[in-house]
Every structure is written in structure tokens, then in C-alpha cells.
C-alpha positions in Angstrom: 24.2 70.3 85.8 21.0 68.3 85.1 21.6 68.4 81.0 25.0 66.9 81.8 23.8 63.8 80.3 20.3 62.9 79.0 18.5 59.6 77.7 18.6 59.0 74.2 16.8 55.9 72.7 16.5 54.8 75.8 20.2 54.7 77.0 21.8 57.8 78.8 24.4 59.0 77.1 26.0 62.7 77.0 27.2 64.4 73.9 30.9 65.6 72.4 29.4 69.0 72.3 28.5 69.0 76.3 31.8 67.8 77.1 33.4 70.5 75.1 31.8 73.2 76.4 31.7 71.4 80.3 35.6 71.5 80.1 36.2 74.4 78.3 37.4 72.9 75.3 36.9 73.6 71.6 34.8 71.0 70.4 36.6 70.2 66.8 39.6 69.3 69.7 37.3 66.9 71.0 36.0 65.3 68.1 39.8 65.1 67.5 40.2 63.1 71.5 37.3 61.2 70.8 38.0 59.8 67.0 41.3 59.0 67.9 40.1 56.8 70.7 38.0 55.0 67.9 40.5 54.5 66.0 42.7 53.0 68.9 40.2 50.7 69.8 39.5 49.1 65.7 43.4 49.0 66.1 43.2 46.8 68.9 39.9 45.0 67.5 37.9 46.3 69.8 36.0 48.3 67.2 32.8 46.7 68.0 32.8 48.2 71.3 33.6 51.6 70.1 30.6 51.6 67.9 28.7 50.5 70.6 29.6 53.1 73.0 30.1 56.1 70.5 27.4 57.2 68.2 28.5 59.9 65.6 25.2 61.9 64.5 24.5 66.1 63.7 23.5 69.2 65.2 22.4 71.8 63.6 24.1 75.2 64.1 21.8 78.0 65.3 22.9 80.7 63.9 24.1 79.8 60.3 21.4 76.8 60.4 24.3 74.2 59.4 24.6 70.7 59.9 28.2 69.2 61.4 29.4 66.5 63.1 29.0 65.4 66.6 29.4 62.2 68.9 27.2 60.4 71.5 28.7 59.2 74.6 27.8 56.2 77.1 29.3 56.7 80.6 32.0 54.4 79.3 33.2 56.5 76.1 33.0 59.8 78.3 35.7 57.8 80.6 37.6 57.0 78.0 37.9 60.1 76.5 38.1 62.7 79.6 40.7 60.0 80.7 43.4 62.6 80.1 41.8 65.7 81.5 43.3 65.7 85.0 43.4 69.7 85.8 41.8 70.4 89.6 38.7 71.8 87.2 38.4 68.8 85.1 38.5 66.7 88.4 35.5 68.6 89.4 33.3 68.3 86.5 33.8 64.5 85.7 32.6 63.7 89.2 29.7 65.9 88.4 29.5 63.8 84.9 29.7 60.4 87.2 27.3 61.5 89.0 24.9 62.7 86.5 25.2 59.5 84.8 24.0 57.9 87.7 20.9 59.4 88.6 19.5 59.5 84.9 20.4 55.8 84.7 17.7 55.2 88.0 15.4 58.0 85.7 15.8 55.7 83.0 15.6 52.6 85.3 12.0 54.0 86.7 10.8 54.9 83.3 10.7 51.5 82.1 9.2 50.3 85.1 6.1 48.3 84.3 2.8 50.4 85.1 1.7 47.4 87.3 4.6 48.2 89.4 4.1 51.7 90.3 2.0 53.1 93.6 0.8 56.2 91.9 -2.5 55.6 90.7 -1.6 58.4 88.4 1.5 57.6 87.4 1.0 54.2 86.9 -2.0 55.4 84.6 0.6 57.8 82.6 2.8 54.5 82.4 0.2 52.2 80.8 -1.0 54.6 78.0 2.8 54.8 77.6 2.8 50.8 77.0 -0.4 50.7 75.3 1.5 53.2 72.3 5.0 51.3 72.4 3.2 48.0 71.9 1.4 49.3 69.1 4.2 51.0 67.3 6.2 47.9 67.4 3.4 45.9 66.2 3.4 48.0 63.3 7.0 48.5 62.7 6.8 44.5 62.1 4.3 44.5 60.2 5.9 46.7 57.9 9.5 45.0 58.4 8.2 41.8 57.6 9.6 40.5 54.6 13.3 42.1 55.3 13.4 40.5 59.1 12.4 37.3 57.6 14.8 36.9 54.7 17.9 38.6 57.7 16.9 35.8 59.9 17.0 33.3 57.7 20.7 34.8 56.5 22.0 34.9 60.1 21.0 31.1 60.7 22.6 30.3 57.6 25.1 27.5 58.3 27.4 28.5 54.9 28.5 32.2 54.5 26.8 34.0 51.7 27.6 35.6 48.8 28.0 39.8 48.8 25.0 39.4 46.5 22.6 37.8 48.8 24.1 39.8 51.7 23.6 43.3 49.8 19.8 41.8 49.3 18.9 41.1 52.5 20.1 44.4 53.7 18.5 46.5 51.2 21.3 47.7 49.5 23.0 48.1 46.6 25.8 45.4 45.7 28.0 47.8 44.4 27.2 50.0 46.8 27.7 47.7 49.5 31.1 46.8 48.3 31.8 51.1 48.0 30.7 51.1 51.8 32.9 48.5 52.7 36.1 49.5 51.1 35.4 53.3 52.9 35.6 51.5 55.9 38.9 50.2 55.6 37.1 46.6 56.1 38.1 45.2 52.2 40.9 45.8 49.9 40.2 47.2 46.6 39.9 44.3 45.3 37.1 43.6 47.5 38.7 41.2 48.9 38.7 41.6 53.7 41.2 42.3 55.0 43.2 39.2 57.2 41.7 40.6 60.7 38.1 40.7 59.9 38.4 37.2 58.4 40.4 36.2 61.6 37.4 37.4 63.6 34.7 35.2 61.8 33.3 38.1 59.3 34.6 36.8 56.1 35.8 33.8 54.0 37.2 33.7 50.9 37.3 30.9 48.5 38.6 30.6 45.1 35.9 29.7 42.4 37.3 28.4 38.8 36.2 30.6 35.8 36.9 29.6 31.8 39.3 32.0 30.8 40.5 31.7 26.8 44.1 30.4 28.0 42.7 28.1 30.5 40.6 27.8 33.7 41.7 30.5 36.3 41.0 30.9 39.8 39.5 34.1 41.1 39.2 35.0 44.9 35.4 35.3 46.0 34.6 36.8 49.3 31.6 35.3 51.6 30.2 36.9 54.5 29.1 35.0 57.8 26.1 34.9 60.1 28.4 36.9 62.4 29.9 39.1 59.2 25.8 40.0 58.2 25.3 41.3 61.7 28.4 43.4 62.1 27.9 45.0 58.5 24.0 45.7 59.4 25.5 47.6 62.6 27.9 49.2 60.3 24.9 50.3 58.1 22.6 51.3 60.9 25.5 53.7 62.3 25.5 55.2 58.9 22.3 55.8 59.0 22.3 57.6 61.7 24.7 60.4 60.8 
């Protein structure tokens, strides 16, 4: 029961594969239960939270070394998607999930404790050579991050929304691409232009710019992304990234 759950980048989460094989599922049926609960929840514009909470990433296979697809799970997506396993068995083993989830949450909860708080002379030695390399990985993660943190800040305290252009610049991508990414995700038409919910939620705006056109000047559509629209594509990105 102890690898019921485990800390992952520092939050404790438990895995699609765990859960299949916990409740004696096959686990392509619950990638099924859990991307269907993803989609539900960008239905009800609650996508934000679902990529919050889920987490799709890889394992590798160990017999034919292959990579597929799996999903990370915070207590709250594992609720949501054992909602509907209510056999006497499946009772059982979300308790034992509940309460898994609790004691690695005090681990977690003591591991970030500051060394100056802990009684054990040796532990709180452990825990300040653990601060002493955190501090100076982040210090160099900035220093190397630099430039693109700079020009994303200065993006998110933008006061007008800002071309797909500067957008795909300051996240280090590709216009094109970023417009390829975009229209995957079901988040602009083909015409690059959002779709009416994610301007209703403050991502987009779109304004009509003249161009000189042989029979005349014409007005064509041009989308612009907010402060709040650059931070909810980087997330998309950074999920990418992670699969």
C-alpha cells in the first residue's frame, strides 16, 4: 500500500497506471474514465482545473521498451475519477487511496520543513545541504532564464493584448507553430480566429485591422492575446512538454 501514491515535483499525486492495476482495471479503460472527465470539465470551463489536477506524461514498457501514455493524479482527480467505482472492493481500496494521500501529504509537509525547524541534529544537517543545493539550482536556472522571464513579465503586465507574434516570441516558439498548437487544441478556428468561450473568459480579443486590397480597403479579423491569455497558453505549452 505505501506506493499507492508518491510525491512528484513536490506534490503527491498517484498515477492512471496504479489505479488500474489497484482496481483491477485495464488501464486503456482508465485512460478512457479519466480523459473523459477532462473533457467534461473544458466542457464546463473548468479546463483549467483539469490541467491542474491531471498531468498526462509516459512510461516506458518493460518488456517491449515502448513509450505510451499515462496520467498523474492529485487526490482530487483520483476522486473524480474512481467516483464511479462503488463495488464492496473498490470501497476498500479508495479508503486505502484516501488514506495514503494523507500520510505522504505530512511526508511531503515534513520534507519541506526548514532545517532550522527540525530537532535532529542529523536530520536537520541532511535538510540544510538539501537547501544549500535547491538555492543554488534556482539561482542558476535564473540566470540562465533571464532574458525569456524578463521579456514574459513584461508581456503579462502588459496593459493591451498582444499580437500572436509577440506572444509566440516571448514563449519561444514558432508563430506558425504556435497557431498549429492552438488550433489542435480546439482553442482557435481555422482561421485562427478563438473560439467565443475563450474570448468570454479574458484569453483573446479580436479586432478588425484595415488592409489595401485592389477593389478597396477590407477588414480582416486579427486575434490578440491577454496577460491572462499568455499565461494560460504557457500552461498549455508546459503540459506539452511534459508528455
Amino acid at each position: 500500500m505505501n506506493q499507492l501514491v508518491f510525491i512528484e515535483n513536490n506534490r503527491v499525486v498517484t498515477d492512471s497506471l496504479t489505479v488500474a492495476e489497484c482496481f483491477n482495471k485495464n488501464h486503456n479503460h482508465v485512460l478512457r474514465d479519466i480523459e473523459i472527465q477532462i473533457r467534461k470539465l473544458f466542457e464546463a470551463d473548468e479546463g483549467e482545473w483539469g490541467m491542474t489536477n491531471f498531468g498526462q506524461t509516459q512510461y516506458q514498457h518493460p518488456q517491449n521498451k515502448q513509450f505510451y501514455k499515462k496520467y498523474l493524479l492529485t487526490e482530487e482527480a483520483f476522486t473524480l475519477v474512481v467516483m464511479s467505482y462503488v463495488t464492496p472492493e473498490a470501497m476498500k481500496m479508495k479508503v486505502h487511496f484516501i488514506e495514503e494521500f494523507k500520510r505522504m501529504k505530512q511526508e511531503l509537509q515534513l520534507r519541506n520543513q526548514p532545517s532550522y525547524m527540525i530537532e535532529d541534529p542529523i536530520k536537520r544537517a541532511e535538510r540544510w545541504i538539501e537547501e544549500t543545493k535547491e538555492k543554488q539550482a534556482i539561482q542558476q536556472q535564473l540566470q540562465i532564464a533571464a532574458p525569456k522571464v524578463e521579456m514574459y513579465d513584461l508581456a503579462l503586465s502588459a496593459k493591451n493584448a498582444q499580437s500572436m507574434s509577440l506572444v509566440a516570441k516571448t514563449l519561444g516558439i514558432g508563430r506558425n507553430k504556435l497557431f498549429s498548437f492552438l488550433r489542435n487544441q480546439k482553442i482557435l478556428r481555422h482561421n485562427n480566429e478563438p473560439y467565443q468561450s475563450y474570448i468570454d473568459r479574458g484569453y483573446f480579443t479580436v479586432r478588425q485591422v484595415p488592409i489595401s486590397r485592389t477593389s478597396g480597403v477590407q477588414n480582416k479579423p486579427q486575434t490578440l492575446v491577454t496577460a491572462k491569455g499568455l499565461d494560460f497558453i504557457a500552461k498549455l505549452l508546459k503540459q506539452k512538454e511534459a508528455i
